[in-house]
Every structure is written in C-alpha cells, then in structure tokens.
MARZASE-411514 format. One record per residue (C-alpha): y, x, z; residue in three letters. Coordinates in pm, whole numbers, plus 50000, padded with zeros to 5 digits. Layout:
+-------+-------+-------+------+
: north :  east :    up : type :
+-------+-------+-------+------+
:     Y :     X :     Z :  Ala :
...
+-------+-------+-------+------+
This chain:
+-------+-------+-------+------+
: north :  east :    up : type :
+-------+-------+-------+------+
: 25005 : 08612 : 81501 :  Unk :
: 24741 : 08806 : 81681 :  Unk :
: 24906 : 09203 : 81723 :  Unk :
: 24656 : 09413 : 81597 :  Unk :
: 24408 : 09590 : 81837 :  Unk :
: 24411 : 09950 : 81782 :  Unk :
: 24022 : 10092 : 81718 :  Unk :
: 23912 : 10238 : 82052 :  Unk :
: 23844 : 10620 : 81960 :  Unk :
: 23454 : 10715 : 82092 :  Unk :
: 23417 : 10924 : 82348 :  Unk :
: 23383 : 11324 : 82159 :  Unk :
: 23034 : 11375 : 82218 :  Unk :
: 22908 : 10983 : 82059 :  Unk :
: 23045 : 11045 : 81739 :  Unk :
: 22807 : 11170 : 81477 :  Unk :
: 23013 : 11477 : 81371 :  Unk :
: 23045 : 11547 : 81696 :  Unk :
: 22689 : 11527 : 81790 :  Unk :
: 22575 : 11747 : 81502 :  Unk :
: 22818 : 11990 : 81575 :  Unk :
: 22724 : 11987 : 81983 :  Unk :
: 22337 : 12044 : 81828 :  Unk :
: 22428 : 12291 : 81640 :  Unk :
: 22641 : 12458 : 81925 :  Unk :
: 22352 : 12422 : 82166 :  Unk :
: 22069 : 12554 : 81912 :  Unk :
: 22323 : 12888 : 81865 :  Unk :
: 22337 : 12919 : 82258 :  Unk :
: 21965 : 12889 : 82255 :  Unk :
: 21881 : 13091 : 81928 :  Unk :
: 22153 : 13393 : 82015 :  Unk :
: 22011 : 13376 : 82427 :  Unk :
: 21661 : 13439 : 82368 :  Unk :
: 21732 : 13736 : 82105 :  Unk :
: 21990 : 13860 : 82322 :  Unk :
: 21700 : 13892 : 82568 :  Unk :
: 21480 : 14033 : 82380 :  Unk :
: 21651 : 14309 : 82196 :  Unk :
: 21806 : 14388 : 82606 :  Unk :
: 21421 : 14378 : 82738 :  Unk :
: 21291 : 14603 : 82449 :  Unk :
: 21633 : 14844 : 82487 :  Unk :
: 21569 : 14859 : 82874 :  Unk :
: 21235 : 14942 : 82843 :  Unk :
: 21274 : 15228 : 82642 :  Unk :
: 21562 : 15372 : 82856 :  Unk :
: 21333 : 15377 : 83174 :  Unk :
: 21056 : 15495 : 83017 :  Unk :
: 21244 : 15750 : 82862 :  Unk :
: 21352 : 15846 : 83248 :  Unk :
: 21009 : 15908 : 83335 :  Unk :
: 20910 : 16141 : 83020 :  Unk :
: 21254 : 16358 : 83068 :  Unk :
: 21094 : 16439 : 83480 :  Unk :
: 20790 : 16492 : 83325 :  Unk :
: 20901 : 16685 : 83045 :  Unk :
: 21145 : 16932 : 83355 :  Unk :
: 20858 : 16925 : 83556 :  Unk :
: 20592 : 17106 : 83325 :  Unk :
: 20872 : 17309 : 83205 :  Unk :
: 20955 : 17447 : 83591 :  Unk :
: 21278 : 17339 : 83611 :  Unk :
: 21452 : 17297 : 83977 :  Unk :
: 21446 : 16974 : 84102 :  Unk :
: 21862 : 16964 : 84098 :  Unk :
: 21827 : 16912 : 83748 :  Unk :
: 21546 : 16608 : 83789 :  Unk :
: 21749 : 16492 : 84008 :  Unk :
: 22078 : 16568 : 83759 :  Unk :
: 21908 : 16304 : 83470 :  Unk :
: 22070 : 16020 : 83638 :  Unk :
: 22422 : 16138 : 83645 :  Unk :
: 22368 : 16278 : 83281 :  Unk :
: 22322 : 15928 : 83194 :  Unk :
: 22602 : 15814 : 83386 :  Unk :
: 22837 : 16022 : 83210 :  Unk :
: 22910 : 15866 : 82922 :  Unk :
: 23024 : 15516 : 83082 :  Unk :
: 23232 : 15697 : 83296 :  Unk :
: 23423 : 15980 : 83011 :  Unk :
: 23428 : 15641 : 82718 :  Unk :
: 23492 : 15377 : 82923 :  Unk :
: 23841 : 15323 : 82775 :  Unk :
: 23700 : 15252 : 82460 :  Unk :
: 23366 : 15115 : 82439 :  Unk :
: 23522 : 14751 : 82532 :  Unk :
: 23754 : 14782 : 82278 :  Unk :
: 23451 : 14867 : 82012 :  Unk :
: 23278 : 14599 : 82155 :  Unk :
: 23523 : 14353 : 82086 :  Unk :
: 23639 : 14505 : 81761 :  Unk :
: 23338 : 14351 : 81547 :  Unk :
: 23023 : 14154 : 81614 :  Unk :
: 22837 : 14259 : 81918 :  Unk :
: 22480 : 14221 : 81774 :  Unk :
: 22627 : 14538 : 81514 :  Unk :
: 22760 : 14740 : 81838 :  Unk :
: 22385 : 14697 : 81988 :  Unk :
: 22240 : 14813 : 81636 :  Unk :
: 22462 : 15082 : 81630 :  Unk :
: 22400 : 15183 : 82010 :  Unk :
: 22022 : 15162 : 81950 :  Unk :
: 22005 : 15449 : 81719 :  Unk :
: 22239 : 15660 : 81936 :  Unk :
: 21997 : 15624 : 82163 :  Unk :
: 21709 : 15716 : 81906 :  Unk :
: 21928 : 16007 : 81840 :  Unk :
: 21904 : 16111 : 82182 :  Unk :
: 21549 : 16066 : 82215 :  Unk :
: 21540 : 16325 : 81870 :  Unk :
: 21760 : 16585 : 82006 :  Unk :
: 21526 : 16557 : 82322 :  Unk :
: 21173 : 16567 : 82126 :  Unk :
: 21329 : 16903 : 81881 :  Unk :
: 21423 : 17139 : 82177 :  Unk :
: 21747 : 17068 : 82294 :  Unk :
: 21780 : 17073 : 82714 :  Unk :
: 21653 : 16749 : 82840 :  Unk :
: 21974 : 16675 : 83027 :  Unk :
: 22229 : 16722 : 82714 :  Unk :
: 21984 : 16540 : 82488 :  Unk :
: 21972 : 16237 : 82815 :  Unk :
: 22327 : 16247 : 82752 :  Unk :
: 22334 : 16128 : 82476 :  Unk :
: 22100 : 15847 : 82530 :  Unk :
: 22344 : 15721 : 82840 :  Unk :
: 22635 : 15728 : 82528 :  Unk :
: 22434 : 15476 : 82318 :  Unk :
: 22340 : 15289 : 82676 :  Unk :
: 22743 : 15284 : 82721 :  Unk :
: 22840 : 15148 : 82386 :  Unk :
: 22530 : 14907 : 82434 :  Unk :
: 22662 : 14748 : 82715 :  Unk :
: 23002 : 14598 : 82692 :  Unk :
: 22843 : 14389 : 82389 :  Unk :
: 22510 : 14285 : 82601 :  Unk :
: 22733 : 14120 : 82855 :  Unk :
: 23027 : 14012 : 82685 :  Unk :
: 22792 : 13801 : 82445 :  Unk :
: 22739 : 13602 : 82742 :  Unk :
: 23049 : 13565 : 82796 :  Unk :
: 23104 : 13420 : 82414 :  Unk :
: 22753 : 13194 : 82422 :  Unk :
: 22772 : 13035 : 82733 :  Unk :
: 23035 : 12863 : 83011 :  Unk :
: 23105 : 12970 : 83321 :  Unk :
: 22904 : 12743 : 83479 :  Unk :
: 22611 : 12847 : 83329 :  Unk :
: 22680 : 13220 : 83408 :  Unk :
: 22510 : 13273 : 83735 :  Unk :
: 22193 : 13147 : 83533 :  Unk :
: 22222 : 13303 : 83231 :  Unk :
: 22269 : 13626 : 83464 :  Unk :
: 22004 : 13568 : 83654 :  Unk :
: 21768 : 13553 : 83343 :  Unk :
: 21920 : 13832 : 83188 :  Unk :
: 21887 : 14094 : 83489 :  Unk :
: 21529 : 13959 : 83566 :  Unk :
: 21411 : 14036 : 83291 :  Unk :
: 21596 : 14359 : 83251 :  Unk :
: 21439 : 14451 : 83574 :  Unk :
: 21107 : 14344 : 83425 :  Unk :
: 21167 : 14616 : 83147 :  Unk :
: 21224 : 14890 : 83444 :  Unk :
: 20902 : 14785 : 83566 :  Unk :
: 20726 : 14747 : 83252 :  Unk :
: 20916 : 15076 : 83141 :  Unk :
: 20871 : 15307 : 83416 :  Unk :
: 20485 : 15247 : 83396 :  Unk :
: 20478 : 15265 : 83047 :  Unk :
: 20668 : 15600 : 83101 :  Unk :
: 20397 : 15715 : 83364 :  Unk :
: 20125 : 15600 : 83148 :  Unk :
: 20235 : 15772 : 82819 :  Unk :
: 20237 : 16105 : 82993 :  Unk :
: 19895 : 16043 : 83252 :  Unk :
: 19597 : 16222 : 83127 :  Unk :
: 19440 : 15861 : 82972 :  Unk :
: 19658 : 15753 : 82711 :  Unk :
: 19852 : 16131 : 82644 :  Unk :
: 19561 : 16264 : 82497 :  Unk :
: 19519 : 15977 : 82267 :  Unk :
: 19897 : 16023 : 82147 :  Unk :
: 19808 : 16414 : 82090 :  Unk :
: 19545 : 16323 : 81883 :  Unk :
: 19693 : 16151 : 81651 :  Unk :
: 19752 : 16369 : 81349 :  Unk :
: 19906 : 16382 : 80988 :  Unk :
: 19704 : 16544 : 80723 :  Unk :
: 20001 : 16865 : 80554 :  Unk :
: 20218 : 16765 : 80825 :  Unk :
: 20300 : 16999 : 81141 :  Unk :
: 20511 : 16773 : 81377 :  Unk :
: 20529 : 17018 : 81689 :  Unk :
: 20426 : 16779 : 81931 :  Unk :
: 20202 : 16947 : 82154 :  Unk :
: 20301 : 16833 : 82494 :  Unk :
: 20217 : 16486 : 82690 :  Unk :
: 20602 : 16418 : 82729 :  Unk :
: 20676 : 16504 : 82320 :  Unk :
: 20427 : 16239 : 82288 :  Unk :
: 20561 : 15991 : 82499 :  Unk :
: 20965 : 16066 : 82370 :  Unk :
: 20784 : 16036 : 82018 :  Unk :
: 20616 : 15674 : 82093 :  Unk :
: 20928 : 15553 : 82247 :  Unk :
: 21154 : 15603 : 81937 :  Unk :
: 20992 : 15326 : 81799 :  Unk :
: 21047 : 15074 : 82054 :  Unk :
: 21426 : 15148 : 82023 :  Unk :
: 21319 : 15065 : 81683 :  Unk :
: 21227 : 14743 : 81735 :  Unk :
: 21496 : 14650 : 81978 :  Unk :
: 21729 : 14709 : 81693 :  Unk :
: 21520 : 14492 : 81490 :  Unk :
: 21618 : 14224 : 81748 :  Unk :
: 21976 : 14315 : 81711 :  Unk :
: 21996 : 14241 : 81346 :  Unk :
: 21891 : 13898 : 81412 :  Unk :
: 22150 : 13797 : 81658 :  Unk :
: 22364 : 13526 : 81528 :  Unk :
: 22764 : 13506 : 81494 :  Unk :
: 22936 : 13350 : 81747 :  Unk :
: 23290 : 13269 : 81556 :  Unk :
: 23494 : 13490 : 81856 :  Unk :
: 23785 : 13630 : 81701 :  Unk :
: 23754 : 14009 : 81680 :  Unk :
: 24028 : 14240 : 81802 :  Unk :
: 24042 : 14536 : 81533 :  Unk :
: 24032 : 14927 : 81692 :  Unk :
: 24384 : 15020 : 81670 :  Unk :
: 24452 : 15333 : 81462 :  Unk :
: 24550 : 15599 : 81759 :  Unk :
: 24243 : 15567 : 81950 :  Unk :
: 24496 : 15733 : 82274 :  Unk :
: 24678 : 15401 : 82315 :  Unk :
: 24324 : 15235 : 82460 :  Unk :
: 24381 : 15445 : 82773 :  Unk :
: 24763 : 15266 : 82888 :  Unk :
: 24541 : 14943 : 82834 :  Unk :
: 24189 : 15016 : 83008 :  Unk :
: 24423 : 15140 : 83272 :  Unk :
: 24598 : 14860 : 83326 :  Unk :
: 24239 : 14617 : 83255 :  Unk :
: 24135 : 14872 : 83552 :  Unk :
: 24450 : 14781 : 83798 :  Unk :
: 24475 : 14411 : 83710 :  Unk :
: 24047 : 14376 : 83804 :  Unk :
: 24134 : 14552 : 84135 :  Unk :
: 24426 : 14374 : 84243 :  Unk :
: 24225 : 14028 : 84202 :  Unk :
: 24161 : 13922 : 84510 :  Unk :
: 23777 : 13785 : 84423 :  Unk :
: 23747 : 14045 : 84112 :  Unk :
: 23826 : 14327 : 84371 :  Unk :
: 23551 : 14265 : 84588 :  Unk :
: 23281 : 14157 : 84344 :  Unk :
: 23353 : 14497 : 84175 :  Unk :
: 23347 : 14651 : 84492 :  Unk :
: 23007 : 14542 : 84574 :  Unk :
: 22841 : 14548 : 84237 :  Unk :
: 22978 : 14952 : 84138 :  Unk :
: 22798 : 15056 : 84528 :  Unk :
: 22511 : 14837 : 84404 :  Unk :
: 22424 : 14996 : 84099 :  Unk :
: 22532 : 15321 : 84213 :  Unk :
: 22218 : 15241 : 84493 :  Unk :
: 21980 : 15129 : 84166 :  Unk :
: 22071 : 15357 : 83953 :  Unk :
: 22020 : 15682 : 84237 :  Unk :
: 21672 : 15477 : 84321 :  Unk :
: 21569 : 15536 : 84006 :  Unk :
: 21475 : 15931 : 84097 :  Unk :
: 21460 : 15885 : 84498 :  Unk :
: 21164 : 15666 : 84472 :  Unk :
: 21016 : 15956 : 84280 :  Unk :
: 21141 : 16239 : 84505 :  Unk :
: 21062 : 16024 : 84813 :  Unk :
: 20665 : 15955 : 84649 :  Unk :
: 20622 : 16326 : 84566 :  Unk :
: 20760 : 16433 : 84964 :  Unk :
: 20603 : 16133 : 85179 :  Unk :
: 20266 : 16098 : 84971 :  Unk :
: 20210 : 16398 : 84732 :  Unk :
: 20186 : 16164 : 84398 :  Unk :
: 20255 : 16307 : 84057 :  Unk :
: 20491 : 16130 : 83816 :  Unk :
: 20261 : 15849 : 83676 :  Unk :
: 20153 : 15742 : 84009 :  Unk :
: 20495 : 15703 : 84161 :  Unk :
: 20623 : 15589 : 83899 :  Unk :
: 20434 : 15278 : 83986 :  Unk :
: 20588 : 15239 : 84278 :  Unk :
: 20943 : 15266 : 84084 :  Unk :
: 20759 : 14910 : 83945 :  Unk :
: 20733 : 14781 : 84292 :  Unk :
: 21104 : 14828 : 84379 :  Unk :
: 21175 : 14641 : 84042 :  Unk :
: 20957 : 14330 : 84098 :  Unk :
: 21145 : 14281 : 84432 :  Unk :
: 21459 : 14296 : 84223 :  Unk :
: 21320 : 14057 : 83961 :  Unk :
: 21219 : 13818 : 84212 :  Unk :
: 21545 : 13849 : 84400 :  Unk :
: 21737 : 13779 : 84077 :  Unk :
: 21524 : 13466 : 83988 :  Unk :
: 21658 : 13327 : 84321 :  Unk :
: 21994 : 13405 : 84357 :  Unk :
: 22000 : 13244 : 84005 :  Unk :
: 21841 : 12932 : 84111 :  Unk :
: 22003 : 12892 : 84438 :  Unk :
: 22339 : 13012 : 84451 :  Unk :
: 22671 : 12945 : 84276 :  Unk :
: 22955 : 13126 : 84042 :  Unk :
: 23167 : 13085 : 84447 :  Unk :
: 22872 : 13238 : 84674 :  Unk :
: 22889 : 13591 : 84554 :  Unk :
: 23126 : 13693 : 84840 :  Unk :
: 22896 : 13518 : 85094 :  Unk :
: 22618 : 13771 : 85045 :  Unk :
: 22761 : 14086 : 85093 :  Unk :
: 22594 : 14180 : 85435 :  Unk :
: 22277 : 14219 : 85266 :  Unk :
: 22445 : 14532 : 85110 :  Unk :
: 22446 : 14715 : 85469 :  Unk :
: 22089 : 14624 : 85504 :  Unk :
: 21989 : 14800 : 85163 :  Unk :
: 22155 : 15089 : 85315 :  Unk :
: 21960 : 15050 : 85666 :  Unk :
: 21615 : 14978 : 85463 :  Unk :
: 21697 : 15366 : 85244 :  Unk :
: 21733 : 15506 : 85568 :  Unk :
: 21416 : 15329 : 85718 :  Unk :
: 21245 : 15475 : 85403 :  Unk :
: 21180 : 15823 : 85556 :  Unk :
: 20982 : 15704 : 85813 :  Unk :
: 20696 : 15549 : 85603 :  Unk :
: 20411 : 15793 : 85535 :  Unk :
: 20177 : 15516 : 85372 :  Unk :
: 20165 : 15316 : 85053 :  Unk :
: 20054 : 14949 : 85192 :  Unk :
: 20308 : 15014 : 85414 :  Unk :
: 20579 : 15127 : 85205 :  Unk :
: 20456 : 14882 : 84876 :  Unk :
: 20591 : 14542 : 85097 :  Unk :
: 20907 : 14766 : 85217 :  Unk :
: 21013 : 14822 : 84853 :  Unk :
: 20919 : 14529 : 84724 :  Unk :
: 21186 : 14389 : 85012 :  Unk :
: 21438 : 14665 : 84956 :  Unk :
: 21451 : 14561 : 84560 :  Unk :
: 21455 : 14167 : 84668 :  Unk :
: 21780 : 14217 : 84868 :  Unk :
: 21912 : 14403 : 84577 :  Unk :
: 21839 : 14133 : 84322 :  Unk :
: 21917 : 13878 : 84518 :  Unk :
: 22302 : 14012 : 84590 :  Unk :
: 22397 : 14138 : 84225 :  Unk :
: 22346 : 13798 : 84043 :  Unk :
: 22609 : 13642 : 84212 :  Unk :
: 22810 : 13923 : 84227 :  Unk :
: 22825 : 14043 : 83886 :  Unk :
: 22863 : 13659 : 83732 :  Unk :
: 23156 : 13617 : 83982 :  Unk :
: 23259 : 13929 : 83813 :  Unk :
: 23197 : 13881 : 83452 :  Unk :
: 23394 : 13550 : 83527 :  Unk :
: 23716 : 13713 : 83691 :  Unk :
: 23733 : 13981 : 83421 :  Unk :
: 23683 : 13708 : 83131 :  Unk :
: 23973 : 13524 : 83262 :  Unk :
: 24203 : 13859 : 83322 :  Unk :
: 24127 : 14055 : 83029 :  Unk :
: 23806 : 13930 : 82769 :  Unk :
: 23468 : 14015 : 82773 :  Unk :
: 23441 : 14332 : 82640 :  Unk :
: 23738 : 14514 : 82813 :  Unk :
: 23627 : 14321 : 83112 :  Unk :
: 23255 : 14454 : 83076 :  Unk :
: 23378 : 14800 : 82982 :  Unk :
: 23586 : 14825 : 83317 :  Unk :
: 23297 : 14684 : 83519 :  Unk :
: 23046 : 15018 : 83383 :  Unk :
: 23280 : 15280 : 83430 :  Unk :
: 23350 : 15160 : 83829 :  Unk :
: 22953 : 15100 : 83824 :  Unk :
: 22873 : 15409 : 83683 :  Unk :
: 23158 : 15648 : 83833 :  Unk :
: 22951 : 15535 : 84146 :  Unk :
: 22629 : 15614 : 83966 :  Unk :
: 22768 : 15929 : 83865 :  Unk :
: 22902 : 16057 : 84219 :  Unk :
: 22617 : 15927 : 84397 :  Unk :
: 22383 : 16126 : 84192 :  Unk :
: 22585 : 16426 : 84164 :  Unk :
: 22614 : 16404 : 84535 :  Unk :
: 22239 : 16391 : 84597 :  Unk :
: 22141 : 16638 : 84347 :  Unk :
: 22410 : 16902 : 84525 :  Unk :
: 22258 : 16825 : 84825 :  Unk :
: 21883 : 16911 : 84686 :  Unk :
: 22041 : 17187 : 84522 :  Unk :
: 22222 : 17352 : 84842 :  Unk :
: 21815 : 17340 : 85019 :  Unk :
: 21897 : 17002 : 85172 :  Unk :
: 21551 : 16838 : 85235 :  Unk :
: 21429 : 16518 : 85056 :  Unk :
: 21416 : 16322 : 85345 :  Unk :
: 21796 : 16441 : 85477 :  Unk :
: 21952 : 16398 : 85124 :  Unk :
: 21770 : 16024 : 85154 :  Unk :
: 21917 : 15929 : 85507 :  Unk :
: 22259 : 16069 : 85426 :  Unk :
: 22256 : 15881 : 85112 :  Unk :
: 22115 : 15530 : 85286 :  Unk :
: 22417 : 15593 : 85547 :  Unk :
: 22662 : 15645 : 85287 :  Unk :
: 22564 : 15269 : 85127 :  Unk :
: 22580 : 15120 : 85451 :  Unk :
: 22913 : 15217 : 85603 :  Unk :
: 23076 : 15178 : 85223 :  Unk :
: 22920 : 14778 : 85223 :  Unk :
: 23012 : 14739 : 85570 :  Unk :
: 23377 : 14798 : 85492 :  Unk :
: 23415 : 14589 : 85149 :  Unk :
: 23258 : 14272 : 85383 :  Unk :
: 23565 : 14397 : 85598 :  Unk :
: 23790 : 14395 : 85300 :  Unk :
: 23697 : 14052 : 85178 :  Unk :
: 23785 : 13906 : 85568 :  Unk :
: 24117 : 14034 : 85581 :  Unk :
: 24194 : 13885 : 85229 :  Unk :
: 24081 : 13533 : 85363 :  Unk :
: 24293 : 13557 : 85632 :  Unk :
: 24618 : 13692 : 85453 :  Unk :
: 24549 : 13570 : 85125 :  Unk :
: 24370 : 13228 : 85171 :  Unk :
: 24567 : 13028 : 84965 :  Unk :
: 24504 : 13281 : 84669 :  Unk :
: 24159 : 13265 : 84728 :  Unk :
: 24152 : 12877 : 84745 :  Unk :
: 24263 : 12891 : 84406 :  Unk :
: 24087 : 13090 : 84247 :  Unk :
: 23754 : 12979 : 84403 :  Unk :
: 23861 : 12644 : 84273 :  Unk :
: 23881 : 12800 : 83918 :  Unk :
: 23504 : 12980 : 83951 :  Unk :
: 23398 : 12577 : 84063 :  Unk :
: 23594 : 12421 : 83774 :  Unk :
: 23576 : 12633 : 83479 :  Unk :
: 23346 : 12536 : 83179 :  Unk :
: 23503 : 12673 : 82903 :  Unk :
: 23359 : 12975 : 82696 :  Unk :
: 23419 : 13198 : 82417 :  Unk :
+-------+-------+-------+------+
C-alpha cells in the first residue's frame, strides 16, 4: 500500500484567511498612517503658530526680550517635570484618546492665554498637552508599522511635521500682520462682548479651532489591538521605572548615541525656533511676520533633508551621520556674519537640510532601540524628556545670557559653539565604543538590519 502523503501546508501569506487578514492588516497600516499624519500636521501647526502670536502678543505688551526668549523653555517644561509618566499614560489606553485628550490641553492653554493670564504660564500649559501628545504620536508608529519600515515612516512623519512649522509659523505671522488681523477684529457677534481687541487675541482665538480639528482627526484613528498596560494606582512608583527606562536607553551602546545626538538636535531646533527671530530683528530690522518667514525657510531645508535621509539611508546609518551635527554648530556661528536676506535665505535653507537630513536616521535608530528595551511609549517618553531637558537648558541658557545684556549676536556664537564641541564629542563617543565594544555593536546592528516585527 501507498503510505499516505501528508497535505503540504501553503506558504502563510497564499492562504485565503491569510490573505484577507494581511489586507486587512495593510489597509489599518494605511488607514491609521495617513490620520496619524494628519491630526500630527494640524497639531503642529497650531503649536508654531501659537509661538509666533505669544512674541507678538510680549512684544506689544513691552515685555523684555528674556521672556520672548523664555517661551521656548516654558514649553519645554512640561516634558522635562512629567516625563515619568506621560509614557506610561500613553501606553495605558489607546493612543488616538491620549492625542484627543492632549489636544484640548492644549486648547486650554491657548484659553488661559487669550483671558489674561501671563503668556509664559498660559505657554506652559500648551507644552503639557504637547508632552502628553507625544509619547502616543510616536509610539503609534511603533504599533502600525515594522522596523524596517521605520526610517520611512519617520521620514514622512517629521517632513511633514516640519511642513506644519513652516506652514505654522507663517500662518502665525500672517494672523497678526496688518492684512489679515484686521479682518479677524472685525468679525463681530451681535449681544456678545468677546474682549478681543488685539491682533495676537485674534490670532490665539483663530488657532483654537485648528486644535479643534486636529482632535477631530484623533477621534478617527483606528485600534491597533496592542495590549494596554493600566496606570498603576500610586502614580510615585512610575519614577523607580522611568528611571531605570532612562539608565537601560543610556547604557545601549547604539541607543546611547542616537539619544545623544537627537536630545542636542532638538535642543538646536527647538532654540532656532526664537534665534531666527532674534537674529532677523538684530541683522535685518524685520518685525515678527516678516521673520517669521524666514523661520519657514529653515523648515523647508529640514523638510527636504528629512525626505532624503528617508529615501536614502537605513535603520544602521544613523551613527554614520553624526559629523553633520558639528557643522550645524559651525553654520549658527557663521550666522552672525550675514547682514542680507538672499544671502542668508540659501544659508538657512542649508542649515535646516543638515538638520533634517541627520534626525531621521537618528531618531528611527532610536525609536527602534527603545522599542526593543522598554515599549513604545516609555521608550518615546524617555526620548522627550533627554530632548527637551536639552531644549530646556539650551533656552534657559540663552535667555540668561540676553537677560545678563549679552548681545544677540554673542548669545548666537556662544550657543553655535556650544552645539559643535557637544556633537564633536558624541562622534568621539561612538569611536571608542566600536573599538571596545565591536562585537556588541555587531550585534545589535545586525538586529536594526533584521528586525521586522511590530506591535
């Protein structure tokens, strides 16, 4: 007799359930990406724009220009003081609920701003919602998408993040120019007294409702079937774990330096945020809404550095770009010495390119390390408070300096300096590991090639 042949199993992917199943799984990536994007682009835009109405709004009140120059650090503060427990709440329920939720923190702060409370409290409070916000815009990824497809998905979603500073920081100068302000003033409710009567009220007013709609976004993005890790009860026992998240991201050999380089990044792109307007006002006299559009120029570079990096380089090439960090720092210093817009329009438009170009890699190297170590939203939580401790004592650093009678272009050069020789010794920092901890390195460079998984 003939033995039986046992049936031949087909491959996963040809069987129908299987098929229906990977469609289904591909049209959720899809579906959950592009709403992801757009509830991050119309969030973003708002945030920046917001920027630009809260100098304004100093400005025509006569406030130093420490306290301008204060917003950024304001904002910071909140990433820094909750970090411990905004990656916990992000991975304690859906994240499309935490953006929801963070959304109308941030319309909060945008309320306490318009109704008279000081512009830098009431900023505050709009970098709290921007901290919860966070943890649950990356980590999604994180949940939707492999590793392989990080870099990518990175690359699309800090493009067009940086197209929301650009869009949002001349939306911001534009709301409070003398063209569209007036317009805003004059639009009026018949029995209704709203005590709006200044160009920034207007423009803090108009951007409530884009927050507004970016929530609108967040309601629609779908489930992704991650477990959830319930808040535990004594809220204290999140700082023993965020500390040791904290530790175990440092003492990865590849996490350590791609946090290294991507907290001095940001702290550089979060700081350029007010230089470029400092550095406009000092160098060329402009008033808020016209150098505010060169804020957009420094973002476009960005943008178009981000597109690359995405296209070109891999989840393994983030350490191999690190040298452009010391030339951001050169190009800030350069930055004093440029007295004319079609000269300085191309140097910005470079300095935001480099910057772009060396945080994709970076920060999906990153997001993958911390994934692996801790989860997505712990991992993400970690990465902002390094980021934005940097952000933080940058700023407060440069607004001291402004506030002690330090000149614009001094507090500049000092702070271009400080990027360089930090950047010069992380590239340092990652040598010496490939030399005394190659094999380590080897391995896990083998993981960033190898891993697909997600979720």
């Amino acid at each position: 007799m003939t033995p039986r042949r046992r049936a031949i199993t087909p491959y996963r992917s040809e069987t129908p359930s299987y098929r229906l199943l990977d469609a289904a799984h591909n049209y959720l990536m899809t579906r959950g990406f592009f709403t992801i994007m757009a509830a991050q682009f119309f969030s973003s835009l708002a945030d920046n724009a917001l920027f630009v109405a809260a100098v304004q709004l100093l400005r025509s009140s006569h406030a130093p220009e420490w306290q301008q120059a204060a917003l950024v650090p304001m904002f910071a503060l909140f990433y820094v003081v909750l970090a411990p427990f905004v990656g916990a709440f992000a991975d304690s329920m859906p994240k499309g609920r935490v953006m929801l939720i963070s959304n109308f923190i941030k319309i909060g702060g945008c309320l306490f701003m318009l109704f008279g409370t000081h512009p830098l409290l009431a900023y505050a409070v709009v970098g709290l919602g921007a901290a919860a916000y966070s943890p649950a815009k990356y980590g999604i990824l994180t949940e939707l998408l492999p590793a392989s497809q990080l870099v990518k998905a990175n690359g699309w979603i800090e493009g067009l993040t940086i197209g929301s500073i650009i869009l949002g920081v001349l939306l911001g100068g534009q709301l409070v120019g003398r063209h569209v302000a007036p317009l805003l003033l004059s639009v009026d409710f018949p029995g209704i007294d709203t005590g709006i009567d200044t160009p920034s009220e207007a423009a803090i007013c108009t951007l409530t409702f884009v927050y507004l709609l970016a929530a609108w976004f967040n309601t629609h993005i779908p489930l992704t079937g991650v477990l959830m890790r319930p808040m535990p009860k004594r809220l204290l026992t999140l700082l023993p774990d965020f500390w040791t998240c904290n530790a175990r991201l440092w003492r990865d050999k590849l996490g350590q330096i791609s946090l290294a380089a991507t907290t001095l990044i940001w702290g550089v792109a979060g700081n350029l945020r007010y230089i470029v307007l400092a550095w406009a006002a000092a160098a060329l006299g402009y008033s808020v809404t016209k150098a505010s559009a060169l804020q957009g120029v420094v973002a476009i570079g960005m943008a178009v550095g981000a597109i690359v990096a995405s296209m070109r380089m891999r989840l393994e090439d983030g350490p191999r770009v690190i040298t452009l960090g010391i030339v951001m720092g050169v190009l800030i210093i350069m930055l004093i010495f440029i007295s004319n817009v079609w000269i300085a329009a191309p140097f910005l438009i470079l300095l935001g390119a480099i910057g772009g170009f060396l945080v994709v890699p970076m920060n999906a190297l990153l997001q993958h390390r911390g994934h692996n170590l801790m989860g997505a939203g712990r991992s993400i939580a970690v990465q902002n408070f390094n980021e934005q401790a940097c952000i933080l004592g940058l700023g407060a650093l440069y607004s001291l300096s402004t506030g002690l009678g330090l000149p614009t272009f001094g507090a500049i050069a000092g702070f271009g300096i400080t990027i360089a020789g930090f950047m010069w010794l992380i590239r340092r920092w990652h040598a010496r590991n490939c030399v005394t901890h190659k094999a380590e390195i080897e391995r896990l460079l083998v993981i960033a090639r190898s891993d697909n998984t997600h979720g």
